[in-house]
N, C-alpha and C positions, 0 to 999 in steps of 0.2 A: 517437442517444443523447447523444454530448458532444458540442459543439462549439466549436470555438476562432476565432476570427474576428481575425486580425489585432491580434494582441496582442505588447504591446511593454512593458517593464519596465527603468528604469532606475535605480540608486540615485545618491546625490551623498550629499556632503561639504562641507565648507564650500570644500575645495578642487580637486575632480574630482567629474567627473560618469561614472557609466560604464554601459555597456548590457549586462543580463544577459540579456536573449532580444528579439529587433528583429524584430517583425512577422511571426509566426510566426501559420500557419493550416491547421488541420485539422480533420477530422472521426473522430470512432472508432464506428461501428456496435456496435447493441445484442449483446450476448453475443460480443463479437468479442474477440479476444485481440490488442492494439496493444502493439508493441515501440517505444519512442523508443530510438535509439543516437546517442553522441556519447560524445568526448574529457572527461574530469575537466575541470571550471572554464568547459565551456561555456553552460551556465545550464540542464541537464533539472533538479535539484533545485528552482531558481527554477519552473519554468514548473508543477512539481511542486504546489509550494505556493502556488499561482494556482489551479492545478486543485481544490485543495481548500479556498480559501476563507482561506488563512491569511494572507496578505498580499492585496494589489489588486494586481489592471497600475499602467500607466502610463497607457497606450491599449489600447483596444480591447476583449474581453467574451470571457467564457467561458459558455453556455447545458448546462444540463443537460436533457436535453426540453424544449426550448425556453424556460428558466428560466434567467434569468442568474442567476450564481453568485457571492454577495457576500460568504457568511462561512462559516465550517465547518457540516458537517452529516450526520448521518446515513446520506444515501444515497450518501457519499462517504469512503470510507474509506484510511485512507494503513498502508502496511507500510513504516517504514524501514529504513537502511541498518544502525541498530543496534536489538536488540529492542524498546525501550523498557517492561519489563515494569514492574512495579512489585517492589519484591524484598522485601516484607514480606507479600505474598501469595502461597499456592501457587500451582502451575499451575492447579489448578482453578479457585483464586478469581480467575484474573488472565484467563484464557478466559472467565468467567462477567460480568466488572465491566463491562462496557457494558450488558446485560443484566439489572442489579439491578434493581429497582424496577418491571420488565415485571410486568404483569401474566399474561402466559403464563407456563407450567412451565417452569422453563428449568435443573433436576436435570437433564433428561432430553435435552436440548438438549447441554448441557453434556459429558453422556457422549457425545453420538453425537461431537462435536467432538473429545473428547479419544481417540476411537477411531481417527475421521479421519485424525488426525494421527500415531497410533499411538503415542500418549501416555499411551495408559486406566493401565499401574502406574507413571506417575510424577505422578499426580493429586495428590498430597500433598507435592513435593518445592515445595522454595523455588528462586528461580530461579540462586543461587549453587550449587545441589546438581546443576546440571544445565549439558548441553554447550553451545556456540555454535548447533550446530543445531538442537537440540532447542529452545532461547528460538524460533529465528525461527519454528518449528512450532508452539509459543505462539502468539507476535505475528499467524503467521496465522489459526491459528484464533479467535484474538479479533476478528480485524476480520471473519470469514465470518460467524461467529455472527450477528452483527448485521443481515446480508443485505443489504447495498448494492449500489446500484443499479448502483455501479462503482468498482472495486478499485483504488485508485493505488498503485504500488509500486514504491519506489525504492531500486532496485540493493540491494534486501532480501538479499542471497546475496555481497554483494561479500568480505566478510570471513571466510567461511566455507572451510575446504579444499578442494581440487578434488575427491575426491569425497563430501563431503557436501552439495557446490555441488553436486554433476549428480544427488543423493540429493533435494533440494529443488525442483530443476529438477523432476525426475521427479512428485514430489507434488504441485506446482502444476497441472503438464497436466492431471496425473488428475482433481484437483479441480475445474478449469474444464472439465474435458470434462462432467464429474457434473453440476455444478450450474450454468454457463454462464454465468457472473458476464460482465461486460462490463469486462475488466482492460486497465488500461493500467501497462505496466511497462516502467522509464527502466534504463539499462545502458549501461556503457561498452567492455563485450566484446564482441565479433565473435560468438564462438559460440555466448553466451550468446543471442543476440539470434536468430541463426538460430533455433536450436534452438524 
């Protein structure tokens, strides 16, 4: 499904030059759930946004079904470390905004997501009327809606309490067990990552 081929990313400066992921190669299997672990400041965000097209390497290639991967898209979806919601739209409309302009029904779409997520009576809340976990329960269900090919998620739960952290932990299994996205999620915990 993805593959990573010896990819290597450096940035500079006018006065240093320095390496945020050095020849780094893998492969993550369709419907499979891939944990990256690593220390803060080791470069899984970088290789993050390689993965999804938002920057380039340096060297090397990243293939989606055998498709390299040169700029954002659809079938690659990113959950960051902060909601990123839009806060002038409800939850509904902020699960629904990748999905405007579909020609599919996406009312109905909309509700199964916001049930999913167990969101259905906060459908009209603004994202300031609602908790830290509840956003990331947004954020995911906005990028599922869209049905990508593979899931990028980065250390999505870091900011969250410990247990609304193993409440979201919990939601995500269930979700990939349901629909068997092929997720790849970066973390800097130990048990996060077991789990």
């Amino acid at each position: 499904m993805l593959k990573v081929e010896n990819l290597f990313k450096t940035f500079s400066t006018e006065k240093t030059r320095f390496t945020a992921v050095d020849h780094i190669s893998f492969s993550v299997p369709e419907k499979k759930f891939f944990t990256l672990l690593g220390p803060s400041g080791c470069g899984k965000t970088t290789l993050l946004n390689i993965l999804a097209g938002f920057i380039p390497p340096t060297a090397g290639q990243v293939l989606l079904r055998g498709r390299p991967v040169t700029k954002p898209a659809p079938d690659r979806c990113v959950v960051f470390q902060e909601d990123a919601l839009f806060p002038w739209l409800t939850v509904e409309e902020n699960i629904g905004f990748g999905v405007r302009g579909q020609k599919r029904k996406i009312s109905g779409e909309i509700d199964r997501y916001l049930s999913l997520v167990g969101l259905t009576e906060f459908h009209d809340y603004l994202p300031r009327q609602i908790s830290g976990g509840m956003k990331q329960r947004v954020a995911l269900a906005r990028v599922l809606i869209l049905k990508p090919a593979v899931l990028l998620m980065d250390e999505p739960f870091a900011a969250l309490d410990a247990q609304t952290r193993e409440e979201m932990q919990h939601l995500l299994l269930s979700l990939w067990q349901r629909f068997s996205h092929t997720i790849l999620f970066v973390t800097h915990d130990v048990q996060e990552a077991v789990r």
